[in-house]
Structures are given as structure tokens and as C-alpha cells.
N, C-alpha and C positions, 0 to 999 in steps of 0.2 A: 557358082559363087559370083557375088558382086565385084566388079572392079574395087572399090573400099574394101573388101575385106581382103580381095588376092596381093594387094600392091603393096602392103605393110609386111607382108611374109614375102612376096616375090625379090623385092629391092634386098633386103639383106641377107638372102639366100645367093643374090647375082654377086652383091658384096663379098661373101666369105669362098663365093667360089674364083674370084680374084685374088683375092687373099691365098689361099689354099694355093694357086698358080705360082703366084710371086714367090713363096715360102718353099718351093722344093730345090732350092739353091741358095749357100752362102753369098750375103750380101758383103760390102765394106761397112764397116762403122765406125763412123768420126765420133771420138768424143768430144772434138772442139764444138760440132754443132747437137748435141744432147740436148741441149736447155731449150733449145728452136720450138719442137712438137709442145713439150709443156705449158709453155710459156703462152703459143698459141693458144692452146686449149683452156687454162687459166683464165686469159682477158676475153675470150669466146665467151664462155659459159658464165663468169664472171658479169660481165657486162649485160647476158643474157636475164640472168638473175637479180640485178641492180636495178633493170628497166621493166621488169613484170610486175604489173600491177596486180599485188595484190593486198589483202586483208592484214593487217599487224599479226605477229607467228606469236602460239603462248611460248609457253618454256617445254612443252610438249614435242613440240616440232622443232624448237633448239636440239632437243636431247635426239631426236630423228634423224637431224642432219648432220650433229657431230659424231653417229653411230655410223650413218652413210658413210662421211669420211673416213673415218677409220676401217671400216670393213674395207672400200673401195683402195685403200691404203694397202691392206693385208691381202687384197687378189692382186695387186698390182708387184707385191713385193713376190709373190710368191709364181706370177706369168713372169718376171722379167726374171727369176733362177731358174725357171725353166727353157729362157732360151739360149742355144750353143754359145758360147765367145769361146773363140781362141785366133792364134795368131799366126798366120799362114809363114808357113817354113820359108817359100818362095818371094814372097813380098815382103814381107813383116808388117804386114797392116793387120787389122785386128778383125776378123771376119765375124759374122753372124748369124747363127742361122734360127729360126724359130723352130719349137717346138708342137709337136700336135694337139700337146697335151693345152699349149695354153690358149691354143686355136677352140678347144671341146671348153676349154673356160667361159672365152668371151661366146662363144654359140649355145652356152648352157644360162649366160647371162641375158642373152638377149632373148632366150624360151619362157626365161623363168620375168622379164618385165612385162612379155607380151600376154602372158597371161594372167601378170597380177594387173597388169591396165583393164584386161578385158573382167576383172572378177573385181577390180575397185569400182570400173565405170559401171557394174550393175549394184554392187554391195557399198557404196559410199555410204550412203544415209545410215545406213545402221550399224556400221562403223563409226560412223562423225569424223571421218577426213575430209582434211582438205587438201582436196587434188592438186592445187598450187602445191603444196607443202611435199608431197608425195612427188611432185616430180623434180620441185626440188631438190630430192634429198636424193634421187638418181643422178641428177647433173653433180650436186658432190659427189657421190660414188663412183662416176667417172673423172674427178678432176685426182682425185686419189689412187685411184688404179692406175692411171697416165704416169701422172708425177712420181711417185714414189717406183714405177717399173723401168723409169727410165734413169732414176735416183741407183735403182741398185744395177740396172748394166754399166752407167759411169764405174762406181767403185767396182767393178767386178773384172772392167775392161783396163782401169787405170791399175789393177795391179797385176793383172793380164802382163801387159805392158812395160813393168816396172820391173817385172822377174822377168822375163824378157831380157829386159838391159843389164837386169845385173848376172843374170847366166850367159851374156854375152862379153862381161868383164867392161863395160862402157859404167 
């Protein structure tokens, strides 16, 4: 195999086995900084999408990208109840841990783009997509899996938190 074809499968394979590392131990989790990753990733992609030139979108590819969102929404809601929170007896800080399950999410999502890039970049034409529009509607599907997975560890952690204090009588 060509270097172009090993290094798009090799980088995020090194990726999740990073990941996979970092993930077999409770982290700390601030909810003061929650909004941080998001927020990043919002004016990233954001900005990314603002600055690509492309062709005016019909109402086709609106309807695309408000489904991306929302799906990207619903994996996001549904990785961030999959990961541990609770609140360590010893510290009382609110600890983290991820789950495998949402680990097989995001590596089932990154199978499942890698082969519809490799089956759009042969089948465009006789679809009539537009590749711009198609990847746009991936970068919403990631601004909605971020945002909304780190939406539901806030409220999840803040009431973590909340019982906490009030079964602590504070």
C-alpha cells in the first residue's frame, strides 16, 4: 500500500490507541472549564466553514446539514451518558471516566466516514453531490456530538454535585 492510503487509517488508529491509554483511569472534571473544548471546536470548524469557498447550498444540503446536526447532537448526548461521573469519597472532586462503549462510537464513526469519503469520491456524479456540502455536514456532526456530550456531563456532574451537598447537610 501507498503511503496516501496507509496514513489516513494509520494516524487515527495511533489516535485512539492514545486515547484507549489515557481512558483506563478516572480523570478530574472541572465543570468550571466545560464550555473550553466546545467552544474551541465551535469557532474551529465554524470559522473553517465561513472561509471555504464554495458554490451557494440549495435547500437540499440545508436539510443535510440541519440532520448532521442533530444526529451529531444524539451521538453526542448519548457518548457523554455513557461516560462514569461520580464523586470521589476521598477528595470530593467529581471524577471521570470514559466508557468503551463511546470509545466503539467514535471508531465506528470514523469507519463508517472513511468509507463513505472513499465510496462518495468514486460515486459523486451519479449521486449529484456536492463534496463541499458532504463534508460540511460532517464538521456539523462533529460540532453537535462535542457540544451537546459535554452539555449533558455539565448537568450530570452539577447534580453529581448538588446531592453531594445536600446529603452532606451543607
Amino acid at each position: 500500500m501507498a503511503p496516501d492510503q496507509v496514513l489516513p487509517i494509520a494516524i487515527p488508529m495511533a489516535i485512539l490507541v492514545i486515547i484507549l491509554m489515557r481512558s483506563r483511569r478516572p480523570r478530574r472534571l472541572h465543570l468550571n472549564r466545560m464550555w473550553i473544548v466546545p467552544t474551541l471546536v465551535v469557532l474551529g470548524i465554524g470559522m473553517g466553514l465561513y472561509f471555504t469557498p464554495h458554490r451557494p447550498f440549495g435547500p437540499w444540503a440545508y436539510s443535510a446539514f440541519t440532520l448532521a446536526l442533530v444526529l451529531g447532537g444524539l451521538a453526542g448526548w448519548w457518548r457523554g451518558r455513557t461516560i462514569d461521573i461520580h464523586r470521589d469519597a476521598a477528595t470530593g472532586q467529581l471524577m471521570a471516566m470514559p466508557s468503551p462503549l463511546g470509545l466503539v462510537l467514535i471508531v465506528g464513526l470514523l469507519v463508517v466516514r472513511r468509507g463513505m469519503d472513499t465510496y462518495l469520491v468514486s460515486n459523486a456524479d451519479s449521486w449529484h453531490l456536492n463534496a463541499v456540502a458532504v463534508t460540511d455536514a460532517f464538521m456539523l456532526f462533529a460540532i453537535g456530538l462535542v457540544v451537546v456530550q459535554r452539555i449533558e456531563m455539565y448537568i450530570r456532574g452539577r447534580a453529581i454535585m448538588a446531592g453531594a451537598d445536600e446529603a452532606s447537610g451543607q
